[in-house]
C-alpha positions in Angstrom: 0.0 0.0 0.0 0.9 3.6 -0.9 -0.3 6.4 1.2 -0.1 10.5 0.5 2.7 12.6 2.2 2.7 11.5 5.9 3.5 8.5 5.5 6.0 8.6 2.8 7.8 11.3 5.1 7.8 8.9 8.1 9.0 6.1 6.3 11.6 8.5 4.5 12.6 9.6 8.4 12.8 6.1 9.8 14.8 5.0 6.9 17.5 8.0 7.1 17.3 6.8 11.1 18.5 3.3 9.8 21.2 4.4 7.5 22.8 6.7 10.2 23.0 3.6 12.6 24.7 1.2 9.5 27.1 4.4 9.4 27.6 4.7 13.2 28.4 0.8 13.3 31.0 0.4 10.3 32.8 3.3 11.7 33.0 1.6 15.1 36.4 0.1 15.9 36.5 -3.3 15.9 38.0 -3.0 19.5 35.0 -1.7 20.6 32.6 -4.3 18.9 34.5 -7.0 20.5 33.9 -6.3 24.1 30.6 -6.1 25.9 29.7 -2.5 26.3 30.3 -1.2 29.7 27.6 -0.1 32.4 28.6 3.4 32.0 28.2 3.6 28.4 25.0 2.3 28.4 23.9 4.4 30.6 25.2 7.6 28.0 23.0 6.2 25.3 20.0 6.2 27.2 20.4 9.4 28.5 21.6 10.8 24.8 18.1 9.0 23.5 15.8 10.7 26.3 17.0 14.2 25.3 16.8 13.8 22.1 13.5 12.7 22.3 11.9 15.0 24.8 10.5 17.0 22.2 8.0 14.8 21.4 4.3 15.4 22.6 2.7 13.0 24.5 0.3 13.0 21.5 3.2 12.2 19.1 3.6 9.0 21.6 0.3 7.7 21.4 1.2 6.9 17.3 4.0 4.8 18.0 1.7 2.5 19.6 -0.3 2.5 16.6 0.7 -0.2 14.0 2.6 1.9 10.6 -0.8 0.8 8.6 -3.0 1.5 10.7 -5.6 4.5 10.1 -4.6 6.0 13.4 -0.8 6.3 12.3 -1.6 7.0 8.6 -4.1 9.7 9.0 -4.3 11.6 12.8 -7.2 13.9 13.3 -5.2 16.9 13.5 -3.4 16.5 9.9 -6.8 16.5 8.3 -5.5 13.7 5.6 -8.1 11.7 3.7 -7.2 10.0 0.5 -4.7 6.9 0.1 -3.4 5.7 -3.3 -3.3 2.1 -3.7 -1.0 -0.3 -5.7 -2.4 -3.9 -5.5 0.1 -6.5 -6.3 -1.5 -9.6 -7.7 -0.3 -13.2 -8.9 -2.2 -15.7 -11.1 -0.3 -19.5 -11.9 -1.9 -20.6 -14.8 -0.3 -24.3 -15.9 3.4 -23.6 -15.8 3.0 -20.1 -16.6 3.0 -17.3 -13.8 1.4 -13.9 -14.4 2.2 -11.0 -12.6 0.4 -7.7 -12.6 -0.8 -4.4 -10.5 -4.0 -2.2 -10.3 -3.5 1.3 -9.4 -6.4 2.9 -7.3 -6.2 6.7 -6.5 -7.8 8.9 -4.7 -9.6 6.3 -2.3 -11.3 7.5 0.6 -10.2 6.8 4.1 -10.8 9.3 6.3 -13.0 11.7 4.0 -13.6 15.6 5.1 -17.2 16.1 4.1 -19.3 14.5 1.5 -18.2 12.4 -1.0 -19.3 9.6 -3.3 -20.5 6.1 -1.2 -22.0 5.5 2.1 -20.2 8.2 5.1 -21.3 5.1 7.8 -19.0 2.4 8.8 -20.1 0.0 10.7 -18.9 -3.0 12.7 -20.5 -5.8 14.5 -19.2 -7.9 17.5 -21.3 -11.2 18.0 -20.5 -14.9 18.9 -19.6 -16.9 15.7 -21.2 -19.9 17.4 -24.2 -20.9 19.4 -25.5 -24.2 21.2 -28.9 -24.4 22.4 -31.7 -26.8 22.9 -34.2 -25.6 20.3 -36.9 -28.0 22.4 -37.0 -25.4 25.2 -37.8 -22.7 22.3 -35.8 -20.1 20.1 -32.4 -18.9 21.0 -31.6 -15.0 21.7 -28.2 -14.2 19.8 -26.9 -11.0 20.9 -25.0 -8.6 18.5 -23.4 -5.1 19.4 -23.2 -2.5 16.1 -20.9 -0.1 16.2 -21.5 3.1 13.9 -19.3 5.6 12.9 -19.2 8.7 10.6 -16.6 8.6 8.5 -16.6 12.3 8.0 -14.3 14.5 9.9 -15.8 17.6 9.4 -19.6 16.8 8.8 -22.1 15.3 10.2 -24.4 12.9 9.8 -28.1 11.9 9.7 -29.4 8.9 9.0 -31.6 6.0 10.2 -31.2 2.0 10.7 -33.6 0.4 9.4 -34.1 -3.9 9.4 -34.4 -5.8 6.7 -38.4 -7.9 7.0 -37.1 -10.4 5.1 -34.4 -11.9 6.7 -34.5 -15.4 8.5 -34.7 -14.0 11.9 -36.5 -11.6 13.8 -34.8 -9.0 15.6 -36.0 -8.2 19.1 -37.1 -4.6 20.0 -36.9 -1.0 17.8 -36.4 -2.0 14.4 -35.9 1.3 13.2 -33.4 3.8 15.0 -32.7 7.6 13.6 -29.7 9.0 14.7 -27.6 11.8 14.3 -23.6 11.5 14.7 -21.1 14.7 14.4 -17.8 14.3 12.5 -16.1 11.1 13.8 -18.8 10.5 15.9 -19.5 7.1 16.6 -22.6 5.1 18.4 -23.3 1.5 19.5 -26.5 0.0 18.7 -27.0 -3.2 21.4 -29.7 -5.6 19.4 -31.0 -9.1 19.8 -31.6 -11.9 16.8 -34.3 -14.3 17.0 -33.5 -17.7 15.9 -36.1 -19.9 15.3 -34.2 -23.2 14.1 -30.3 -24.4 14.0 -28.4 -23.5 10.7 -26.2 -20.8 9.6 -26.8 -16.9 9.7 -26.2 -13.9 8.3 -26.8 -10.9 11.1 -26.3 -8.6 8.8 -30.2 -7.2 8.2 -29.6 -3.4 8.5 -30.1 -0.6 6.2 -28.5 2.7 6.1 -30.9 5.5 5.2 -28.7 8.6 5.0 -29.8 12.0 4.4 -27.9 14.0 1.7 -29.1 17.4 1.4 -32.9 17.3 0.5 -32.4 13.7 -0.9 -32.7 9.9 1.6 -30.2 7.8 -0.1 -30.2 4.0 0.7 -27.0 2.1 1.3 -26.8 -1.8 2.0 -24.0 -2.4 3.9 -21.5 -5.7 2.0 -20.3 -7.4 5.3 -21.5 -10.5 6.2 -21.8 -11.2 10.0 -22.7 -14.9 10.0 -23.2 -17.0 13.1 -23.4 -20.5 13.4 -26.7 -21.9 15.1 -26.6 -25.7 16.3 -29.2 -27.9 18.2 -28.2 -29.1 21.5 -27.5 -29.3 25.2 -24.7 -26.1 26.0 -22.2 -26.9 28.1 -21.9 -26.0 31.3 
């Protein structure tokens, strides 16, 4: 993956960073490389490396916990950064014949500002991929937490949830929630599936009903939260 300016910089800093320590260690006599560093030297390194890095903002911190791919590294509130351009590498063996190629993607939206082109909600899900129950006692409750978020960073957001009649479940309580979320706003929805019978599926029932201007604009979300359903005694 190839990302806009920030994160070609930081990977430009952290590789000058290498190449000034390959530098620092050929130019180290081989004296010194021989013997095991002394206590007192050690302790001139660290101090050297706490200086230099007490510039840094405890907000500047918090990204180096952040994996170098990660949306949080690649695109921090406060640098307002939206867009990535991709390069996707792909391989295809076809008999004894191996073919190589690349798409190119630009301009793809990440972290967009204000409106754009596609749905502004993302949404997650976090339920149990499996459930036991004895179906003779009645239908099982499967519980699922949705977390929404706008996608925006300077807009917000109205829209409603709506779920889907015809899916093979019934969902338990509101089935149709309006909301309104500011930029990077995000809201959990805590909702219960119905199952009548063992078998496999797919949570994912919801429709996004977003509000562009003076236009409702339907989106159906392409995840599939599936959950596996079996008849039996659970374990206790």
């Amino acid at each position: 993956y190839l990302c806009l300016e920030q994160a070609y910089e930081s990977f430009q800093n952290t590789w000058r960073a290498h190449q000034m320590e390959l530098i620092r260690l050929e130019n180290t006599p081989d004296s010194e490389k021989e013997h095991p560093r002394t206590i007192a030297s050690i302790r001139r390194a660290n101090t050297s490396d706490i200086n230099e890095n007490s510039c840094i903002s405890d907000s500047d911190a918090g990204y180096r916990d952040c994996h170098s791919t990660s949306i949080a590294s690649l695109f921090p509130p406060e640098l307002n950064s939206s867009m990535v351009h991709l390069v996707c590498s792909w391989r295809a063996i076809l008999g004894q014949e191996v073919v190589r190629g690349e798409h190119h993607l630009r301009g793809v939206p990440v972290r967009p500002l204000k409106n754009f082109y596609g749905c502004p909600i993302a949404a997650t899900v976090k339920h149990p991929s499996s459930v036991v129950h004895d179906f003779s006692k009645g239908p099982v409750v499967v519980p699922l937490q949705v977390i929404l978020r706008n996608r925006m960073l300077e807009s917000p957001v109205e829209f409603q949830v709506q779920f889907d009649s015809k899916a093979a479940f019934d969902l338990i309580g509101t089935k149709l929630h309006t909301l309104n979320l500011e930029p990077s706003g995000e809201v959990t929805l805590a909702l219960e599936a119905l199952v009548q019978r063992a078998g496999v599926y797919d949570l994912q029932a919801l429709e996004l009903i977003v509000k562009h201007e003076k236009q409702e604009v339907t989106y159906q979300l392409s995840q599939q939260w599936l959950v596996s359903v079996k008849n039996g005694s659970p374990q206790q």
